[in-house]
N, C-alpha and C positions, 0 to 999 in steps of 0.2 A: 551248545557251542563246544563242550568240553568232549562229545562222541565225534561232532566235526572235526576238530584239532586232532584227537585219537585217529580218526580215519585218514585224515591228511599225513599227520607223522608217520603210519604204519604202513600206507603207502608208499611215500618217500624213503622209508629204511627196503621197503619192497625191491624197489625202483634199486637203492642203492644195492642193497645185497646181491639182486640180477647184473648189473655191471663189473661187483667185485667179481662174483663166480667165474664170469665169462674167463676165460682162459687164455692166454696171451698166443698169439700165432707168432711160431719160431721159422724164417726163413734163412735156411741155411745156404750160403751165398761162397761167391769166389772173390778174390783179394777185387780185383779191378770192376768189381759192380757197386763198390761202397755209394761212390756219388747217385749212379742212378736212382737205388732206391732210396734215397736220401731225398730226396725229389718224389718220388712213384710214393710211397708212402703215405704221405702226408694227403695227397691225391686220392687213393684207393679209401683211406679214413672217410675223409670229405665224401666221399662216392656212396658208401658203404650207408656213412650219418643220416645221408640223403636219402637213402632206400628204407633203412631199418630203422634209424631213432637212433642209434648208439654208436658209439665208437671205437674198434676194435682195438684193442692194443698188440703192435707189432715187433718182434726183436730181429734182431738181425744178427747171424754171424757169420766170419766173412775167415776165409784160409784160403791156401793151394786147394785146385776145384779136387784132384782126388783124395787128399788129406781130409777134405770135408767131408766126401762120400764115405770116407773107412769111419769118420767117428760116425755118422747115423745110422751105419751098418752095427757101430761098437755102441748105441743106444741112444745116440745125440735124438731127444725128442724132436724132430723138424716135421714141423707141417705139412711145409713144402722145400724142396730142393731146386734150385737155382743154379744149374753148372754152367760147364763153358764148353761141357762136348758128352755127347751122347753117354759115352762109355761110364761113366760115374752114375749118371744114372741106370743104368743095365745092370750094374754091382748090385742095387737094391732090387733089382726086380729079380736079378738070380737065385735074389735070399728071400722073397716071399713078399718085401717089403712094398713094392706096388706091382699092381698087374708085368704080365710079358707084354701087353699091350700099348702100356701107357704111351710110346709116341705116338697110337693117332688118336689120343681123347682131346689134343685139343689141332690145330691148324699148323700146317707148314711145317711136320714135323715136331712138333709141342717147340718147337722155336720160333719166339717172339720176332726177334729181330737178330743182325746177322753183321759181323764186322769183318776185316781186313786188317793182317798181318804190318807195320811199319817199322822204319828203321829211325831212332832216335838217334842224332849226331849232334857233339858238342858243335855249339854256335860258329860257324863260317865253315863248316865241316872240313874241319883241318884233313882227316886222313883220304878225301876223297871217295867216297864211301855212296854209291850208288844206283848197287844192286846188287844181291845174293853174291855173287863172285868176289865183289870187293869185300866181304869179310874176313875172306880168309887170306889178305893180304900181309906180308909180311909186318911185327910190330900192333895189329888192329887186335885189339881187347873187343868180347863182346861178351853183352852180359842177356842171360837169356835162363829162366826160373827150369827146375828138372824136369824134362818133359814124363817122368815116373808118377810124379806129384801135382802138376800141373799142369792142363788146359792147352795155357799160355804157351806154355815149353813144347808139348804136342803140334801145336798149330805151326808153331817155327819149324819143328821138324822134319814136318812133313809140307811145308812151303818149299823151303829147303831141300828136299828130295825131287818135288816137284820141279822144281827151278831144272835141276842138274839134268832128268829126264828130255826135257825139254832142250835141252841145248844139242847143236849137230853130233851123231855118232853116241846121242844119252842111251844108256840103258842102266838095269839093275845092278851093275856092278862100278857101275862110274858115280851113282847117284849113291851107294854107300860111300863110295872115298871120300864124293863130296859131302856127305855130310860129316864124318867121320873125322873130315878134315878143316870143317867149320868148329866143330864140339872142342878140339885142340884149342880152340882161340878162346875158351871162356872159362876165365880163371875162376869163378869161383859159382857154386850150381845150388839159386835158394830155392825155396821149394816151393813158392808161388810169384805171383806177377807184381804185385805192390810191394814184398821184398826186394824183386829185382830193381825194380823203380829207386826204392830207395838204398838200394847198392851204387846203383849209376849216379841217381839226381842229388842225392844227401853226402854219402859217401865219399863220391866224385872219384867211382873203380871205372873205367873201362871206358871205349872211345862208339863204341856204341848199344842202346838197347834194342833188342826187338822186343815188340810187344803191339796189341789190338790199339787202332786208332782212335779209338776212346777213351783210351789211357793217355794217350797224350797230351789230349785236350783236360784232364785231372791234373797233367803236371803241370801244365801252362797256368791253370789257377793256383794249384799249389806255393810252385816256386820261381812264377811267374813268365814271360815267355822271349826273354833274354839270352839265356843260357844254352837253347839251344836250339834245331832246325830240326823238321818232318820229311823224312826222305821214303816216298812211296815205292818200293820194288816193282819188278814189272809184272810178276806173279804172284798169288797168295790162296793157298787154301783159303776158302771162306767160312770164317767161324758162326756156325749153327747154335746160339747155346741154348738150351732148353731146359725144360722146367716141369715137375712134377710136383702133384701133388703126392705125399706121404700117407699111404692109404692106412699104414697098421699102425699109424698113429692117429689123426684125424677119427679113425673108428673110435677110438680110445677115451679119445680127449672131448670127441663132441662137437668138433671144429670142424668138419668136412664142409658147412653152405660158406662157411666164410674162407677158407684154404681154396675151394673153388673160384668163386668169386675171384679172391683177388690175385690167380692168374689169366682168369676170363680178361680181366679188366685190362691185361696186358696191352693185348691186341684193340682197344676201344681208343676210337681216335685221339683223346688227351694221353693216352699210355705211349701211344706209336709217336707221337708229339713230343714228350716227354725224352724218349729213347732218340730221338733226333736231333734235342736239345743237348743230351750227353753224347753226341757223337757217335750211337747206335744208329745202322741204318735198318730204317723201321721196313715191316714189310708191309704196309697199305703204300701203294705204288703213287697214287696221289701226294700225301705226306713226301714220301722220297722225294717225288720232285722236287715239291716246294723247297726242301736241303739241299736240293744237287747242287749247291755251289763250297758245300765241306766237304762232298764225300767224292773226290779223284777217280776217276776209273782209272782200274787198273783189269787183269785175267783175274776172274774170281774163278777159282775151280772145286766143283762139288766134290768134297773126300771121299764121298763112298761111291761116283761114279769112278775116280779114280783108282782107290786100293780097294774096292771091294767095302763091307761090312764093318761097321765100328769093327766090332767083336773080333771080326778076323785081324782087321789093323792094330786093337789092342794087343791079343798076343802074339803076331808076329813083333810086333815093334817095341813095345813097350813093358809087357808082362819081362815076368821074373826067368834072366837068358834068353831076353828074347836079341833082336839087331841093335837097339840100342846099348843094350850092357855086353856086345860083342866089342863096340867099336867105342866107348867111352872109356880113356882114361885116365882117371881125378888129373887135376892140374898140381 
């Protein structure tokens, strides 16, 4: 009995010391995916428990998508990376840290699921505020995260550009004024999208936010859905965000079957479920359906059928002198 017990307890510390070891998987995320994986999580565990026996332990940190990508570049251990537009992830592949490849190891561009650009108006939308144009209305405050630092602020951008191109006699030099002349309206520039939220919703700066339609169904639970109204534009770059896994760490750490996994899992029908529950629109076409009654059609338009190449769009637009630091100036 007393070698039974020995074998039992030696076991059980076995048991326990392989679960302490295991290594915690860091995904490093952008301000406005807090909720999803708050949900996905929990899910991917369960999935994981299901397949393996054990349970992985997950952390999460969440900033401006490109404030995120400098700290993993500046040694933030991430697993895997979670942005809101290509270009954050290409920073890490430029430095060795995952393949040049990494958007086609997984589907659709290693983008999960794909949103749309809205306009947040305080309740009865007093300044009448109903499409690109009316931003830059005399008096109209809008609040919108740096697009230098942010995703968020990129995708407005270049909605925003888009919009102006588009309108009779658009080209390259009218779609600067108008953006140029949208950026005048937004007093104060945070550096990701859940700051800006809470500049607008907490705060109570500015007459409207832009930001992804997923975010606003976060503030309707937050600070409930009284305060104010979802005003859809008639056009919107469509946000890609994707996701990698952190190759020169994963080697590292020992984590690469479960870092895989649980962006696999994204695309598995409870994941694309899940992202449709938070107001991502999933990409299994089935699923969509089943939502099409939250998600508005509006003109989704592909960025890089339009401007060409992350790459290129980042440093014309965004890099350091590029169009946007011609035509921004501080409020």
């Amino acid at each position: 009995m007393k070698i039974l017990r020995f074998t039992l307890l030696a076991a059980a510390l076995a048991a326990s010391a392989k679960v302490l070891a295991a290594p915690p998987l860091l995904n490093v995320s952008y301000d406005v995916m807090r909720d999803f994986y708050k949900d996905y999580n929990p899910a991917f565990q369960a999935h994981w428990k299901a397949e393996h026996g054990d349970t992985p332990v997950i952390q999460m940190s969440h900033g401006g998508s490109s404030k995120q990508a400098r700290a993993v570049i500046d040694g933030l251990q991430a697993d895997v990376i979670t942005m809101n537009q290509a270009t954050d992830i290409q920073a890490l592949a430029d430095r060795g840290l995952v393949p040049k490849d990494w958007e086609t190891r997984l589907p659709d561009r290693s983008a999960p699921f794909t949103s749309a650009t809205v306009l947040i108006v305080r309740q009865g939308n007093p300044k009448g505020i109903h499409d690109w144009s009316d931003l830059l209305k005399d008096g109209v405050q809008v609040i919108v995260p740096n697009p230098k630092t942010s995703g968020n602020g990129r995708y407005t951008y270049l909605s925003a550009w888009t919009y102006a191109l588009r309108q009779p006699g658009g080209d390259e030099q009218k779609a600067r004024t108008f953006v140029a002349d949208l950026f005048k309206h937004v007093p104060i520039l945070d550096t990701g999208g859940r700051a800006a939220t809470t500049t607008f919703m907490k705060n109570q700066q500015g007459d409207v936010l832009v930001t992804f339609e997923n975010e606003a169904e976060m503030i309707a639970r937050e600070f409930g859905r009284g305060g104010f109204e979802v005003v859809y534009p008639s056009i919107s770059v469509q946000a890609e965000p994707p996701v990698s896994v952190v190759d020169s760490v994963v080697d590292k750490k020992g984590t690469r079957a479960e870092a895989e996994e649980y962006l696999k899992y994204l695309w598995s029908d409870q994941g694309q479920k899940i992202a449709a529950d938070n107001f991502l629109r999933p990409r299994n076409a089935q699923i969509l359906a089943q939502y099409a009654d939250r998600f508005p059609k509006l003109e989704l338009i592909d960025a890089q059928k339009e401007f060409g190449p992350w790459s290129g769009i980042q440093k014309t637009h965004f890099a350091d002198g590029g169009v946007f630091d011609q035509i921004y100036t501080p409020q």
